[in-house]
C-alpha positions as CSV (number, residue, x, y, z in Angstrom):
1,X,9.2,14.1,-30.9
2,X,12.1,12.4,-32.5
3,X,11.2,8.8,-33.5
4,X,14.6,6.7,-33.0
5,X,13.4,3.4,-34.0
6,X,11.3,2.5,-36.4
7,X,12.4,-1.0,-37.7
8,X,12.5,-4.6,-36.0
9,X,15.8,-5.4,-34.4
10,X,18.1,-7.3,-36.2
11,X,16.0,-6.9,-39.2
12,X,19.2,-5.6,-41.2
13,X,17.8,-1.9,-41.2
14,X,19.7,-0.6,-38.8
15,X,23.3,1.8,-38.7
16,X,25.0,-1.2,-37.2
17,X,26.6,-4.1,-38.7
18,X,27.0,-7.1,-36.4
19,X,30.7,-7.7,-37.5
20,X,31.5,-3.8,-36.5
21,X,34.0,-4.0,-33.7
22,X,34.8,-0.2,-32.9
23,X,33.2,3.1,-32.9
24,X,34.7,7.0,-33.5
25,X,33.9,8.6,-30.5
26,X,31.3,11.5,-31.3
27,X,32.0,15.1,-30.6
28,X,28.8,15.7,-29.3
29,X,27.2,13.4,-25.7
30,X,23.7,13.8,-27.3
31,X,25.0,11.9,-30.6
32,X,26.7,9.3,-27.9
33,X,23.3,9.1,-26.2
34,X,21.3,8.3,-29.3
35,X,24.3,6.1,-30.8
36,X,23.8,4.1,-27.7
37,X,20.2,4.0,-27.7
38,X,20.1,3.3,-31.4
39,X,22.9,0.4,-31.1
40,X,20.6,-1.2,-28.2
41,X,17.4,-1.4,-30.1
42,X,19.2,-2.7,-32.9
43,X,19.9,-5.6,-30.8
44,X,23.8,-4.6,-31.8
45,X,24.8,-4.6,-28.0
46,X,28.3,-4.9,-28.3
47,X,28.5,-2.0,-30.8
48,X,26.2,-0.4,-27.9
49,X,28.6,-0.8,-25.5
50,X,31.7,0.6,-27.6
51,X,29.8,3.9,-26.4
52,X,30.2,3.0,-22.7
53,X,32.9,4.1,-20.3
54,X,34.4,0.4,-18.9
55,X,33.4,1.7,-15.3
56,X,29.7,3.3,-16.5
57,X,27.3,3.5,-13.5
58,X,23.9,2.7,-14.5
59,X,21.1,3.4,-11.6
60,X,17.1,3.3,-12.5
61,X,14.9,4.5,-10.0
62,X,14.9,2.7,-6.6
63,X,16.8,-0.2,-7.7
64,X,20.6,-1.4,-6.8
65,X,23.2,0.8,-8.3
66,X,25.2,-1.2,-11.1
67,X,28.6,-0.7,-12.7
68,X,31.3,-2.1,-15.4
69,X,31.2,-5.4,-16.2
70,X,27.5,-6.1,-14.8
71,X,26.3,-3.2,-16.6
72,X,27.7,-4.8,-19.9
73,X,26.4,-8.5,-18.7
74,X,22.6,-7.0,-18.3
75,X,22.2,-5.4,-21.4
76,X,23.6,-8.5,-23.5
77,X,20.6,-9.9,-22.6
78,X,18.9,-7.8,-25.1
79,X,20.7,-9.6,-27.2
80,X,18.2,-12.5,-26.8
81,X,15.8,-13.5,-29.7
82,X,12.6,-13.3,-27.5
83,X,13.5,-9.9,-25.5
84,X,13.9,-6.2,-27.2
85,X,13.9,-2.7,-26.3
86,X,13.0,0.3,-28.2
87,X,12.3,4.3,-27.5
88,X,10.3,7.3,-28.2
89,X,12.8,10.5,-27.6
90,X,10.5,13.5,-26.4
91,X,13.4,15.7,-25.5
92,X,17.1,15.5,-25.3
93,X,18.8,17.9,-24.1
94,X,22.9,18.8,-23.1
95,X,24.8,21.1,-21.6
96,X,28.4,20.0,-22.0
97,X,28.8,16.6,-20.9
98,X,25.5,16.1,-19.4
99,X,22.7,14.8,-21.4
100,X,19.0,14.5,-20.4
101,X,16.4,12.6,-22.6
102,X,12.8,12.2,-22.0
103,X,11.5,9.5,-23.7
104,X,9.1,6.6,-23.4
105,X,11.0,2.9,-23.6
106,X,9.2,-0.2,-24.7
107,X,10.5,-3.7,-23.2
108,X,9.3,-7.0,-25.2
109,X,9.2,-10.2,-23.7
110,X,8.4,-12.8,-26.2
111,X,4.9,-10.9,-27.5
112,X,4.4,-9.2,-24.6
113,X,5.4,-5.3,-24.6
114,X,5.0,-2.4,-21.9
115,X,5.6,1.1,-22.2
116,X,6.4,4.0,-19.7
117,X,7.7,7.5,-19.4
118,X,11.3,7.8,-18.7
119,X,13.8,10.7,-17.8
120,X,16.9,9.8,-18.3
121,X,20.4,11.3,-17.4
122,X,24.2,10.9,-19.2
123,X,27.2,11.8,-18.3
124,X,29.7,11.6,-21.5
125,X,33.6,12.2,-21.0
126,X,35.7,11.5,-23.8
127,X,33.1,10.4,-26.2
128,X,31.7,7.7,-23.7
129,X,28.8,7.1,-21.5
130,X,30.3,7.2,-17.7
131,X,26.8,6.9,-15.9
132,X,23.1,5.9,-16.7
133,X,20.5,7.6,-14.5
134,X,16.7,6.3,-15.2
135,X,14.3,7.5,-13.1
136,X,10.6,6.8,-13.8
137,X,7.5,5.6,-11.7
138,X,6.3,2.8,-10.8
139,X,3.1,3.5,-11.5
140,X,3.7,4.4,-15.3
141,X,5.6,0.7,-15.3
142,X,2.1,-0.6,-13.9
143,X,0.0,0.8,-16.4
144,X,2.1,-0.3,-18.9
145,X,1.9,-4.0,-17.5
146,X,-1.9,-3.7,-17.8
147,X,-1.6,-1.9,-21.2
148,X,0.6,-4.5,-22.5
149,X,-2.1,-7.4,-20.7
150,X,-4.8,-5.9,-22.9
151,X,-3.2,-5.7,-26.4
152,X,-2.1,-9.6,-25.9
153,X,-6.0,-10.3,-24.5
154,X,-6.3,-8.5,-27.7
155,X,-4.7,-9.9,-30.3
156,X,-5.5,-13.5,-28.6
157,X,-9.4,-12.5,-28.9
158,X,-9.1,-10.9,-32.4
């Protein structure tokens, strides 16, 4: 397993600096993928999205299909103090331009966190991400929900 984040965002830790305002396009679309991924738990969303294609399709499992600019408005919400995002990579793997990860993602809300199993795919072209495909279950999400209810319940009780 390869352990991506391991520091709280914006904590100053991170490969980012917030006044950074471009990126070198990296040879390799697995490097792009974990750039990105790195750059969004980071909370350094606008250096996240120098790894994006302007017209990136982003789909997750059974939700609407968004692109460009709406993909780019969305994930600046990470960018808010009380929401955050991190990942566990399993796997990544490429062939060429595609990328596929396996990974579980954690989603804060204030001190609220869930966590579920997600398999994701990327395709890079010229050193950018041109689509974002998420698919996980619904059920995972769920048990997440209730894992995340019982470590607040938790921490309240403790």
């Amino acid at each position: 397993m390869i352990r991506v984040w391991s520091r709280l965002p914006g904590d100053g830790a991170g490969p980012y600096s917030r006044d950074m305002t471009t990126v070198e396009p990296l040879l390799d679309p697995a490097d792009t993928v974990r750039a990105f991924i790195a750059a969004l738990e980071d909370r350094a969303v606008d250096q996240a999205l120098l790894h994006v294609d302007d017209r990136i399709v982003w789909r997750n499992t059974s939700l609407p299909t968004v692109r460009g600019r709406v993909v780019k408005w969305l994930l600046r919400g990470l960018n808010r103090e009380r929401f955050g995002f991190r990942a566990d990579f399993h796997h990544v793997a490429a062939d060429g331009a595609i990328v596929l990860t396996e990974r579980t993602d954690y989603l804060r809300f204030g001190s609220f966190e869930i966590d579920f199993w997600v398999c994701g795919t990327f395709e890079v072209s010229d050193g950018r991400i041109t689509l974002w495909h998420d698919h996980f279950s619904w059920g995972n999400v769920l048990f997440g929900v209730v894992r995340g209810i019982g470590r607040a319940l938790y921490a309240a009780v403790v």
